[in-house]
C-alpha positions in Angstrom: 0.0 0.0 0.0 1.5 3.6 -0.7 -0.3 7.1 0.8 -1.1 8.8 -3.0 -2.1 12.2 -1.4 -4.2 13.7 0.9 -7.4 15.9 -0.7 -9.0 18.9 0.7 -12.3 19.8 -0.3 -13.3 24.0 -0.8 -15.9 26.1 -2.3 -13.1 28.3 -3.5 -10.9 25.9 -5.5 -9.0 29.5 -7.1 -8.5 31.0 -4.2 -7.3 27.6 -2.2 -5.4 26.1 -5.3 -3.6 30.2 -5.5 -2.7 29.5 -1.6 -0.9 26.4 -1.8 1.4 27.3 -4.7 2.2 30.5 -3.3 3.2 28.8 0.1 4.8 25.9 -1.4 6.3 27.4 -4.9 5.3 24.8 -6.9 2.8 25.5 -9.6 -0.7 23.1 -9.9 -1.8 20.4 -12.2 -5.0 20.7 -13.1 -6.9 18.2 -14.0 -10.4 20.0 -14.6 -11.4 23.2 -13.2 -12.8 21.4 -10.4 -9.4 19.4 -9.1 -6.1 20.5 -9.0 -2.6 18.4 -7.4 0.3 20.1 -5.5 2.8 17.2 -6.2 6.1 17.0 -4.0 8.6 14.4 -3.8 6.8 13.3 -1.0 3.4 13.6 -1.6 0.4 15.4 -3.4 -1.9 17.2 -1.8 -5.2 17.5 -3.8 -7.2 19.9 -3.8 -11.1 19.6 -5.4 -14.2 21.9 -5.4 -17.3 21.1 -3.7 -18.9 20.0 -6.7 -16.6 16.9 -7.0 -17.7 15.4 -3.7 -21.5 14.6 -5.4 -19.5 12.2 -7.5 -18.3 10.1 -4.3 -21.0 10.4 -1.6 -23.0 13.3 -1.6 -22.5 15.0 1.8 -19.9 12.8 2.7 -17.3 16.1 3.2 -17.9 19.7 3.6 -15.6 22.3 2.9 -13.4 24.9 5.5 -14.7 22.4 8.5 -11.5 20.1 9.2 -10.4 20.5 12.6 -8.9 17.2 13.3 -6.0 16.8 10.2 -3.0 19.1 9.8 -1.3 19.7 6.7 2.3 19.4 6.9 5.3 20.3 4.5 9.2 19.8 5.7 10.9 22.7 4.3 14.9 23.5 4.1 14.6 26.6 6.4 11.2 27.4 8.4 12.2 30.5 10.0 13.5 31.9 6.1 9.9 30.7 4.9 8.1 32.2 8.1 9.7 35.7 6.9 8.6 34.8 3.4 5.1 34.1 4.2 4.7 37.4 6.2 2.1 39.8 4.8 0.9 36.8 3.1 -0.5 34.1 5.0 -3.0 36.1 7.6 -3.6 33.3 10.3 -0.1 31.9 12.0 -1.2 30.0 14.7 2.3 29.4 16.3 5.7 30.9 15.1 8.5 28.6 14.4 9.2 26.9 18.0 11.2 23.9 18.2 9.2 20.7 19.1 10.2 18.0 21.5 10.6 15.2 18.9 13.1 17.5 17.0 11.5 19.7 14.5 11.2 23.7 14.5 8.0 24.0 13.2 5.7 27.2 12.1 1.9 26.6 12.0 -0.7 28.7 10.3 -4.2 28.8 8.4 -5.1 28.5 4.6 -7.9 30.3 3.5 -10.6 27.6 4.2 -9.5 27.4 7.9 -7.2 24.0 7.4 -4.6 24.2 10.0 -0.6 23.7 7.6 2.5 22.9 9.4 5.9 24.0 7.9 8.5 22.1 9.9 12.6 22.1 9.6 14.6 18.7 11.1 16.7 20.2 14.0 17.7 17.8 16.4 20.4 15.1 15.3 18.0 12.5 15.6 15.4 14.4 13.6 17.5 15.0 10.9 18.3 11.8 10.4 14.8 10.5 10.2 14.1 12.9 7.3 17.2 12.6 5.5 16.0 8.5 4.3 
């Protein structure tokens, strides 16, 4: 079994697919004009309008309502991409702080209210668990 990608669900696909490749620097793929992918070497995150959830289970999600998953992208340097993001991203949650398993990590909002996690390897042991 391999994790493809994760997909979030929005009633703004634009404005949410315009986030994500301004945070992350890399430009979408779009399938349709109702899904788009944010591939990285580690994953895709996929990003579809409301209208393709009828096609699954109708109901089944509902945009800008997550409040359980976090989005999260390791990044070379998160306090350069905190200074980056600034006057751009207009919910940070947490600055970059440096967590207890090893990772600096910067936590903030996307338009639809998903929480993102930009995190940076510190720790020796940390490190080496992301350089595999």
């Amino acid at each position: 079994m391999n994790l493809v990608s994760i997909r979030v669900i929005t009633d703004d696909i634009t404005r949410l697919v315009g986030f994500y490749e301004r945070v992350t620097g890399v430009p979408a793929d779009w399938s349709t004009e109702d899904f788009a992918e944010v591939r990285t070497p580690g994953g895709t995150l996929a990003i579809g309008s409301t209208r393709t959830v009828g096609l699954f289970a109708p109901g089944a999600a509902r945009p800008a309502d997550n409040h359980t998953a976090i989005i999260e992208f390791l990044v070379d340097d998160v306090d350069a991409v905190r200074e980056n993001l600034s006057g751009f991203v207009a919910d940070f949650v947490t600055e970059p702080t440096t967590m207890p398993w090893g990772n600096r990590s910067l936590l903030f909002r996307d338009p639809d209210g998903n929480l993102v996690n930009f995190f940076t390897p510190v720790t020796p042991a940390a490190v080496e668990k992301f350089a595999r």
